[in-house]
HTML snippet that shows the backbone in 3Dmol.js (N, CA, C, O; Angstrom):
<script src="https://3Dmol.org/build/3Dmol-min.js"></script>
<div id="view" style="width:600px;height:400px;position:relative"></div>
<script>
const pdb = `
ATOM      1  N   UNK A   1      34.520  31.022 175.936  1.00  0.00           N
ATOM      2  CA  UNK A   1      35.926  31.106 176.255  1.00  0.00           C
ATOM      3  C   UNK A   1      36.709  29.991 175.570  1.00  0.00           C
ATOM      4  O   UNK A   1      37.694  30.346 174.923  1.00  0.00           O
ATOM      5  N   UNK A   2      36.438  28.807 175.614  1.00  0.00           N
ATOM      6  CA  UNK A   2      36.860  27.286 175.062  1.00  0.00           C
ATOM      7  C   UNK A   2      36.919  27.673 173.495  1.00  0.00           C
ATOM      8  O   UNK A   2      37.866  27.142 172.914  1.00  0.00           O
ATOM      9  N   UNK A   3      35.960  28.627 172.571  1.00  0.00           N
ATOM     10  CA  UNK A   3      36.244  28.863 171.199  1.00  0.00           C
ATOM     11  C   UNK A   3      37.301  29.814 170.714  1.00  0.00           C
ATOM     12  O   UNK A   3      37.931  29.747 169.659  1.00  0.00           O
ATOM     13  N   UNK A   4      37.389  30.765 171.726  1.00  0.00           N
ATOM     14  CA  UNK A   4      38.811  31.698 171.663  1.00  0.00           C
ATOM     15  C   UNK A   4      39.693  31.152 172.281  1.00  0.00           C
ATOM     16  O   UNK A   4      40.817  31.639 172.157  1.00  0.00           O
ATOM     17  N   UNK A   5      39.542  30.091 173.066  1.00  0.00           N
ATOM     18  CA  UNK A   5      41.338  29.443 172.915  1.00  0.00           C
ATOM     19  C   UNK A   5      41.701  28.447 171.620  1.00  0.00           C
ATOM     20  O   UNK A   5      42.834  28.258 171.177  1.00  0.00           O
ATOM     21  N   UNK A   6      40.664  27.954 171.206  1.00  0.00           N
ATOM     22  CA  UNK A   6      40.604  27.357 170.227  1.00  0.00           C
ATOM     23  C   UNK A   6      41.200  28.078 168.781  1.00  0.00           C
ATOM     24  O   UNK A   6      41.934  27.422 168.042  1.00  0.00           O
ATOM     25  N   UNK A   7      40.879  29.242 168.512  1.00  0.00           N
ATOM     26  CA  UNK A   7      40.816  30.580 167.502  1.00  0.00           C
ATOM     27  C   UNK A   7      42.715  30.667 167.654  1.00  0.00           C
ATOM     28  O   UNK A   7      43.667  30.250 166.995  1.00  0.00           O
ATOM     29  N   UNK A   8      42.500  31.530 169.029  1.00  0.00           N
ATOM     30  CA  UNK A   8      43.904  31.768 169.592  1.00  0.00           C
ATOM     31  C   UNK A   8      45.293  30.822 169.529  1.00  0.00           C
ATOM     32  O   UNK A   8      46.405  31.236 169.200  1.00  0.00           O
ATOM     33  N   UNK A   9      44.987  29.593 169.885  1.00  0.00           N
ATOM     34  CA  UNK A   9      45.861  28.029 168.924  1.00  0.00           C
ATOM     35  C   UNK A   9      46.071  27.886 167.895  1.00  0.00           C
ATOM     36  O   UNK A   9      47.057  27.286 167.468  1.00  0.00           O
ATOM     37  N   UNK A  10      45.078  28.472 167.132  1.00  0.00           N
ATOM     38  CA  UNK A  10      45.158  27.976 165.357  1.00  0.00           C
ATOM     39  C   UNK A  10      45.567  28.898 164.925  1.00  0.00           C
ATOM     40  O   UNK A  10      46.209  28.829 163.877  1.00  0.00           O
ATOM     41  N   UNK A  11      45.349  30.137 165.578  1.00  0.00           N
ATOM     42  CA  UNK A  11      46.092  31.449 164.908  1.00  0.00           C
ATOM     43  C   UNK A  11      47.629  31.572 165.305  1.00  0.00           C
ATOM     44  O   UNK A  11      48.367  32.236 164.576  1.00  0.00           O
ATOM     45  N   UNK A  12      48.104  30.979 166.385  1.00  0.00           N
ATOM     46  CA  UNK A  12      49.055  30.925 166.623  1.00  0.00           C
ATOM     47  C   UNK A  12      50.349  30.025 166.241  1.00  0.00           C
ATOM     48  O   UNK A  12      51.498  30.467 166.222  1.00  0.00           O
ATOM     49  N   UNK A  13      49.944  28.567 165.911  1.00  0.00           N
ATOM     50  CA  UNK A  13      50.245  27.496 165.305  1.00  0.00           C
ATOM     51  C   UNK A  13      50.603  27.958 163.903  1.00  0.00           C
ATOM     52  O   UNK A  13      51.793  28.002 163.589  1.00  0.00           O
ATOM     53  N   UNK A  14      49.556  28.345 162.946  1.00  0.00           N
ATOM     54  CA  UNK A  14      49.626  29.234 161.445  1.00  0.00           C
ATOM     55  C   UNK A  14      50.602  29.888 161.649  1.00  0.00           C
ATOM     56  O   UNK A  14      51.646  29.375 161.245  1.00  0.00           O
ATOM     57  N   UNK A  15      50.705  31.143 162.279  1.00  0.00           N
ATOM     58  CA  UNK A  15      52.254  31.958 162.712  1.00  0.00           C
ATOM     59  C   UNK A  15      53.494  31.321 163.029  1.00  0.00           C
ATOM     60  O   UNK A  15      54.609  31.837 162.945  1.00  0.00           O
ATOM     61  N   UNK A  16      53.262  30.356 163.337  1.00  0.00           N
ATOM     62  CA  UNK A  16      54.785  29.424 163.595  1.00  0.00           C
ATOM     63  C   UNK A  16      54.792  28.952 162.175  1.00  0.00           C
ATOM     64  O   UNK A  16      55.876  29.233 161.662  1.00  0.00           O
ATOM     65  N   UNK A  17      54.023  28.367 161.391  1.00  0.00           N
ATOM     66  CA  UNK A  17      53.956  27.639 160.254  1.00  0.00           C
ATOM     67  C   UNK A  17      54.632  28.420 159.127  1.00  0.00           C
ATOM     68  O   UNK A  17      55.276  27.869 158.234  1.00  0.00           O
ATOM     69  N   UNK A  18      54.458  29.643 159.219  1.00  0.00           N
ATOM     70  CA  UNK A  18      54.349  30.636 158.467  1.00  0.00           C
ATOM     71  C   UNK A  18      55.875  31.314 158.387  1.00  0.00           C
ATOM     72  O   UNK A  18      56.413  31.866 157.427  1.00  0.00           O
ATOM     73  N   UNK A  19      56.353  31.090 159.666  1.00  0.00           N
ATOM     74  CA  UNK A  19      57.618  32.066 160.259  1.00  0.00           C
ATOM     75  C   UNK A  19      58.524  30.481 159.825  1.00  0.00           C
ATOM     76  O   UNK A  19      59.743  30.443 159.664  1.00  0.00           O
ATOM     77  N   UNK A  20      57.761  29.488 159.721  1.00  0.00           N
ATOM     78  CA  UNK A  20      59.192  28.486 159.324  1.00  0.00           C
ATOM     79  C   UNK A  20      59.152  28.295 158.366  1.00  0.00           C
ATOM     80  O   UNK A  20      60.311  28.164 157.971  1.00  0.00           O
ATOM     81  N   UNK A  21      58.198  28.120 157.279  1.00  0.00           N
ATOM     82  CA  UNK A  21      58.359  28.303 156.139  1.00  0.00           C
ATOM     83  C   UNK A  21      59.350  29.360 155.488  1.00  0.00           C
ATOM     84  O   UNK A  21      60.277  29.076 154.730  1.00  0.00           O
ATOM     85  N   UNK A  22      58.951  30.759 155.963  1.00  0.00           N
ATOM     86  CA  UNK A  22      59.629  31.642 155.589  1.00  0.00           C
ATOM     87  C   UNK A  22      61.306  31.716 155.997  1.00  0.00           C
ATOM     88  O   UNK A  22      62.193  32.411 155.502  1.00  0.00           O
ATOM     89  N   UNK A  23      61.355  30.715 157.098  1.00  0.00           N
ATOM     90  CA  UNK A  23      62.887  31.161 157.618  1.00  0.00           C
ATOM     91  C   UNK A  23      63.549  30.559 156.937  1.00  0.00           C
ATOM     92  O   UNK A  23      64.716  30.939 156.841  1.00  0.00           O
ATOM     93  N   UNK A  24      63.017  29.092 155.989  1.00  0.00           N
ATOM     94  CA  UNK A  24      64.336  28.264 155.288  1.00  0.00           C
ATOM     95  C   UNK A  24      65.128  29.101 154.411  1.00  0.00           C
ATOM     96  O   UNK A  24      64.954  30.289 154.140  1.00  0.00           O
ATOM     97  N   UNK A  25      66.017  28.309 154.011  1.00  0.00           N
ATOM     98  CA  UNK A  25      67.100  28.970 153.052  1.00  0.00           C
ATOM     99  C   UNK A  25      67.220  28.482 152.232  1.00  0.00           C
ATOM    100  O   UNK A  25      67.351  27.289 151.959  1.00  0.00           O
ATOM    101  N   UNK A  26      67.184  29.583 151.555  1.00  0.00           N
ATOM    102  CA  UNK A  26      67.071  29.029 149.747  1.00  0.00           C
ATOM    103  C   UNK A  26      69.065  29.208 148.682  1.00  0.00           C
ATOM    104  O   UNK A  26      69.251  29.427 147.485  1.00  0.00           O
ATOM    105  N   UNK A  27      69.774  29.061 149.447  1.00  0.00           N
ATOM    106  CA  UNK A  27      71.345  28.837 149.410  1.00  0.00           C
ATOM    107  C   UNK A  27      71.580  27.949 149.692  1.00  0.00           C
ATOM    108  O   UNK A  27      71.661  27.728 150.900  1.00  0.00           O
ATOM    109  N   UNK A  28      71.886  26.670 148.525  1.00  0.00           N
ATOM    110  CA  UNK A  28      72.140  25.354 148.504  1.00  0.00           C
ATOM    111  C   UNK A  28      73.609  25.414 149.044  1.00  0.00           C
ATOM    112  O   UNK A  28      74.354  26.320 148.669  1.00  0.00           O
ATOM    113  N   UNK A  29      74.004  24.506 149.876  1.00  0.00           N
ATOM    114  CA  UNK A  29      75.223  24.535 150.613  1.00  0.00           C
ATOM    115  C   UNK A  29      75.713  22.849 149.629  1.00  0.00           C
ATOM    116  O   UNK A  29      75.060  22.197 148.813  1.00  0.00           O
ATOM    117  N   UNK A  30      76.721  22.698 150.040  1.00  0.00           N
ATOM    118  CA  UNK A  30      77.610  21.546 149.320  1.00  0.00           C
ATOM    119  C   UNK A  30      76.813  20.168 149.193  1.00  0.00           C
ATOM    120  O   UNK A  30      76.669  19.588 148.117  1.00  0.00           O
ATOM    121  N   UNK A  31      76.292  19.693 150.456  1.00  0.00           N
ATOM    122  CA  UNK A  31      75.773  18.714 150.509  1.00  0.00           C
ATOM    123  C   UNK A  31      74.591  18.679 149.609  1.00  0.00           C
ATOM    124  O   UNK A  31      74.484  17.930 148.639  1.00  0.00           O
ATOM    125  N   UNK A  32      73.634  19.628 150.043  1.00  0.00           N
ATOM    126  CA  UNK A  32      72.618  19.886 149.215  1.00  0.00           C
ATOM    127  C   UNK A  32      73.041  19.773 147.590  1.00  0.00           C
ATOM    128  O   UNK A  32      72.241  19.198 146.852  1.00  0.00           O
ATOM    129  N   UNK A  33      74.402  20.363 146.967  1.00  0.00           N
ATOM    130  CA  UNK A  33      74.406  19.998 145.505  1.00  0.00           C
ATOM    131  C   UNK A  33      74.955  18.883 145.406  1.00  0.00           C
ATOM    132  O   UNK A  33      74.811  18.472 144.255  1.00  0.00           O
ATOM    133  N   UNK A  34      75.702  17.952 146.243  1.00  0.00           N
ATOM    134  CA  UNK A  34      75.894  16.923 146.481  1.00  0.00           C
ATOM    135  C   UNK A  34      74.849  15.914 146.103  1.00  0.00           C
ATOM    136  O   UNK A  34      74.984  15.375 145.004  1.00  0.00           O
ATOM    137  N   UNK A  35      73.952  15.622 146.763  1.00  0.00           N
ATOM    138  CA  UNK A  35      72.321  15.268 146.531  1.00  0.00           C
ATOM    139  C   UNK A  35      71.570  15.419 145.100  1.00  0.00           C
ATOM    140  O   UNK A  35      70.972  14.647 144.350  1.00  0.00           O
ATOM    141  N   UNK A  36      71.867  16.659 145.098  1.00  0.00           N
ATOM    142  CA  UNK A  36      71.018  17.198 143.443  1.00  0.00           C
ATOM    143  C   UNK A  36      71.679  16.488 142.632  1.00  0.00           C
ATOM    144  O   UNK A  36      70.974  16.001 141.749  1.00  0.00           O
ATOM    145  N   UNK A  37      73.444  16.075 142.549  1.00  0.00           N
ATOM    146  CA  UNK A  37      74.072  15.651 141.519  1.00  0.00           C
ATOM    147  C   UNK A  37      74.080  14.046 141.662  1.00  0.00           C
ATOM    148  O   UNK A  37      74.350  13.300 140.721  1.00  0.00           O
ATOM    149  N   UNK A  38      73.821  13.705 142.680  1.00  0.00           N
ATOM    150  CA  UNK A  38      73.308  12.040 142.953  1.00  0.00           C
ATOM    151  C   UNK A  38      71.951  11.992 142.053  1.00  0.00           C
ATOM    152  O   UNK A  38      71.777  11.132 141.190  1.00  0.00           O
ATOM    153  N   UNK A  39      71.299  12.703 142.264  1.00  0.00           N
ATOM    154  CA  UNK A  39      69.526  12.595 142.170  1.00  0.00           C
ATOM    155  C   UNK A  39      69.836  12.258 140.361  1.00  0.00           C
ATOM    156  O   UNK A  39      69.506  11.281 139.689  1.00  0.00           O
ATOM    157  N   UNK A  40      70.460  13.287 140.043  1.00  0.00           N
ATOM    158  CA  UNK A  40      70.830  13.911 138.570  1.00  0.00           C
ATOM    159  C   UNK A  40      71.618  12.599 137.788  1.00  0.00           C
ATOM    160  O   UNK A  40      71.208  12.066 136.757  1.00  0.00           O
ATOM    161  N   UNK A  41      72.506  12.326 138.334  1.00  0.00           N
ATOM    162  CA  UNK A  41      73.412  10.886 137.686  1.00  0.00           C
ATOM    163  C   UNK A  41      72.037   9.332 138.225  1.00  0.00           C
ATOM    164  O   UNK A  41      71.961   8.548 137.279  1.00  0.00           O
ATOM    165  N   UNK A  42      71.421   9.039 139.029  1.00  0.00           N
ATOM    166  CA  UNK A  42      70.678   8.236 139.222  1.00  0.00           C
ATOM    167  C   UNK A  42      69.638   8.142 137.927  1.00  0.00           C
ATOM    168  O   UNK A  42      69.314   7.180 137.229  1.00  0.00           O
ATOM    169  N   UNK A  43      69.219   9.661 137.896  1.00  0.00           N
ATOM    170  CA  UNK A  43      67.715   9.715 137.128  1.00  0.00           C
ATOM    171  C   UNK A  43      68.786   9.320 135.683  1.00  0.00           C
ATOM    172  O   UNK A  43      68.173   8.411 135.123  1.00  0.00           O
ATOM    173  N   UNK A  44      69.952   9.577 134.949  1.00  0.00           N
ATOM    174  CA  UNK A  44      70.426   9.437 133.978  1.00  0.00           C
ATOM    175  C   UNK A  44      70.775   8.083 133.448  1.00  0.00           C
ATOM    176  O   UNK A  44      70.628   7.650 132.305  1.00  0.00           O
ATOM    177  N   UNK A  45      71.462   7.274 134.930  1.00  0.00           N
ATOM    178  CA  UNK A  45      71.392   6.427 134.717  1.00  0.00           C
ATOM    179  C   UNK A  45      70.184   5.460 134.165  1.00  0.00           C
ATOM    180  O   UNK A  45      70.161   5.026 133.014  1.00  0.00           O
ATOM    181  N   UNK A  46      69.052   5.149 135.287  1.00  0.00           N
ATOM    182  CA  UNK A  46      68.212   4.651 134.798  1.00  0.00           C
ATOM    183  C   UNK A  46      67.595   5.289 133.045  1.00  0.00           C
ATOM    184  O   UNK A  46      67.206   4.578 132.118  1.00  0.00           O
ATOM    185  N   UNK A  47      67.675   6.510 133.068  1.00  0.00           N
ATOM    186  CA  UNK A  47      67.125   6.362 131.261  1.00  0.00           C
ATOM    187  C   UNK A  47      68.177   6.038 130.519  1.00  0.00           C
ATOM    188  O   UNK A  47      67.842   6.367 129.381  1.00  0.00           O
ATOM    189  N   UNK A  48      69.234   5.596 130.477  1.00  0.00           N
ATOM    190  CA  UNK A  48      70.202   4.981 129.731  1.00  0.00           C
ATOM    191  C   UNK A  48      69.840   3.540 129.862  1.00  0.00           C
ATOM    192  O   UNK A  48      69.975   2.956 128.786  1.00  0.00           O
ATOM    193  N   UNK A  49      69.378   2.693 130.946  1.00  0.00           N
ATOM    194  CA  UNK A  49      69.159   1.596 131.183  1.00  0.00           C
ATOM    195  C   UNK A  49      67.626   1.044 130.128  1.00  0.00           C
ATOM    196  O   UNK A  49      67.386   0.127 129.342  1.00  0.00           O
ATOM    197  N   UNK A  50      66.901   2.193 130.683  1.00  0.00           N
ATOM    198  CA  UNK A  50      65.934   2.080 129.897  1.00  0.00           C
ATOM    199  C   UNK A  50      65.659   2.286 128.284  1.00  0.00           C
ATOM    200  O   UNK A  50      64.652   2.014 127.630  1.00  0.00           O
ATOM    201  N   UNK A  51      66.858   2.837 127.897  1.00  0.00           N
ATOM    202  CA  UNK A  51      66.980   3.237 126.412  1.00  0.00           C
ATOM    203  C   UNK A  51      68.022   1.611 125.831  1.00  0.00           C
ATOM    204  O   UNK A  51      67.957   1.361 124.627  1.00  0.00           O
ATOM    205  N   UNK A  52      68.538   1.039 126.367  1.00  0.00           N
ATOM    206  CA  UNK A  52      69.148   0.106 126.338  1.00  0.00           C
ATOM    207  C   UNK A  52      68.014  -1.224 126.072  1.00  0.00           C
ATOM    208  O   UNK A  52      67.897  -1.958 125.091  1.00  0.00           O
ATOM    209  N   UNK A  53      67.337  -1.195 127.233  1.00  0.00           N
ATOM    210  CA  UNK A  53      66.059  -2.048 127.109  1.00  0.00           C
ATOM    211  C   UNK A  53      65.342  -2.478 126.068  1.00  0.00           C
ATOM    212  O   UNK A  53      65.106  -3.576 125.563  1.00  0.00           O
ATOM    213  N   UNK A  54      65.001  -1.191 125.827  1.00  0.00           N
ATOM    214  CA  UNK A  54      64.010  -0.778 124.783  1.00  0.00           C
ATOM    215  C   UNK A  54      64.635  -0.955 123.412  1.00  0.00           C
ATOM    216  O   UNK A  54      63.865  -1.410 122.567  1.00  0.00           O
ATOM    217  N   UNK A  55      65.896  -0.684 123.011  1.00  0.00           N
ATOM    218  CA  UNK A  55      66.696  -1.018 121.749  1.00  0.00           C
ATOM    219  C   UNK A  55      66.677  -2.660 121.708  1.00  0.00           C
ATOM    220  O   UNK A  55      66.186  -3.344 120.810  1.00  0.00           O
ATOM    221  N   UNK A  56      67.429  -3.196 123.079  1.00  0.00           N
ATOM    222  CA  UNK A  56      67.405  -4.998 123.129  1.00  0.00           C
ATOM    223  C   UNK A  56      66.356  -5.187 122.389  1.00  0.00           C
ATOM    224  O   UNK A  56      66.511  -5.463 121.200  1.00  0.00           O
ATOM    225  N   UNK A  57      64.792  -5.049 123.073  1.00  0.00           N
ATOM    226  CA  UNK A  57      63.959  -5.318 122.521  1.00  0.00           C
ATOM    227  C   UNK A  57      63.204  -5.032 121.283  1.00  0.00           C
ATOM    228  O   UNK A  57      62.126  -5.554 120.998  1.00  0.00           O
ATOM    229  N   UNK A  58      63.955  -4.014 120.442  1.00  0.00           N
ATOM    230  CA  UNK A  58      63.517  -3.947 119.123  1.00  0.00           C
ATOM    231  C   UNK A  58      64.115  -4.542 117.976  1.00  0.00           C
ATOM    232  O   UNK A  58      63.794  -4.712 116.800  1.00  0.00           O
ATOM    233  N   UNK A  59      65.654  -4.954 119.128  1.00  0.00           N
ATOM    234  CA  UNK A  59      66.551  -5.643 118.209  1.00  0.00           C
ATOM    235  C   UNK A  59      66.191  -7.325 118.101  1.00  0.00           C
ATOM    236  O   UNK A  59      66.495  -8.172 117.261  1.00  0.00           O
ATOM    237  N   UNK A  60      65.445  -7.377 119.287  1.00  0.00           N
ATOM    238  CA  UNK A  60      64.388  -9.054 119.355  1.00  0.00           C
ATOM    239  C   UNK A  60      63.200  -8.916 118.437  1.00  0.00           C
ATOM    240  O   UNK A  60      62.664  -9.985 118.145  1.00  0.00           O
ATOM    241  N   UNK A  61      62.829  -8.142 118.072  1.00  0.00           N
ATOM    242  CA  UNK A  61      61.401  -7.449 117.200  1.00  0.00           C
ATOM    243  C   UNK A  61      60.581  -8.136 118.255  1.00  0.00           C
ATOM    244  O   UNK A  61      59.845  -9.051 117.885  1.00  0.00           O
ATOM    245  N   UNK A  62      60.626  -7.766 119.671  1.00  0.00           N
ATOM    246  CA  UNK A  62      59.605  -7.762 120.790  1.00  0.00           C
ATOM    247  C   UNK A  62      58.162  -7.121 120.257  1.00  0.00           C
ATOM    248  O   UNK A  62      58.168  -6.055 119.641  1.00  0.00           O
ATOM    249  N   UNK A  63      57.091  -7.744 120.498  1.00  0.00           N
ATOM    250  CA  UNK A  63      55.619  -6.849 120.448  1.00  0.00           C
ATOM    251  C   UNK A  63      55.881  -5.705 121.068  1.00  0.00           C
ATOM    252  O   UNK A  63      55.868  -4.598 120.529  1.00  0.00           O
ATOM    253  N   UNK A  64      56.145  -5.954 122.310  1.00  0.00           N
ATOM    254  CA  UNK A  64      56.168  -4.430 123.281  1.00  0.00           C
ATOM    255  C   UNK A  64      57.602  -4.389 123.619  1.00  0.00           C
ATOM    256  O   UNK A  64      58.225  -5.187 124.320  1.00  0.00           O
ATOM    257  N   UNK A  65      58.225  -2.855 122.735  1.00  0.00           N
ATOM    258  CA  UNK A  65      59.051  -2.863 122.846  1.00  0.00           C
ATOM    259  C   UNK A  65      59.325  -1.559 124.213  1.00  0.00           C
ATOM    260  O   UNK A  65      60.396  -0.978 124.393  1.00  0.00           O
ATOM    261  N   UNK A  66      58.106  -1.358 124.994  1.00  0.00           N
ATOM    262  CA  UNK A  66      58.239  -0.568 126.689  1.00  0.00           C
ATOM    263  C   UNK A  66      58.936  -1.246 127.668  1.00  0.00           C
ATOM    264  O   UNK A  66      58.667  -2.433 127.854  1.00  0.00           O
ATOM    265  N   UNK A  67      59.780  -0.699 128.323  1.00  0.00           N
ATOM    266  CA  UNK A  67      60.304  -1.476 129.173  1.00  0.00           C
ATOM    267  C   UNK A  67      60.056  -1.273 130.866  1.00  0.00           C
ATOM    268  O   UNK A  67      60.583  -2.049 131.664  1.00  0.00           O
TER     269      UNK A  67
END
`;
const viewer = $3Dmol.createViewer("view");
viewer.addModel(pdb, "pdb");
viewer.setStyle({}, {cartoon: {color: "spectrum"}});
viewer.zoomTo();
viewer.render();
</script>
């Protein structure tokens, strides 16, 4: 009895797992592109920073010009 409640939990738990996965929404609302366009200007920034770096240091004729 103790292994079919056991069975019966995990099968049931999976079905919740399953039903919330499936319920999100895949219709980015404002905030959400809000976020994406933060994420988007952050990640740009830093490779501009890093392309900056990396020029300084070739303009030093650095060994390693990785930054």
């Amino acid at each position: 009895m103790h292994i079919f409640k056991t069975s019966l939990l995990k099968i049931a738990f999976i079905a919740v797992m399953l039903f919330t996965i499936s319920a999100c929404d895949s219709n980015d609302g404002p905030l959400e592109k809000a976020g994406s366009s933060i994420d988007k200007a952050a990640t740009d920034m830093g490779n501009k920073i890093e392309d900056a770096c990396e020029d300084a240091k070739e303009g030093l004729k650095a060994k390693d010009t990785d930054c």
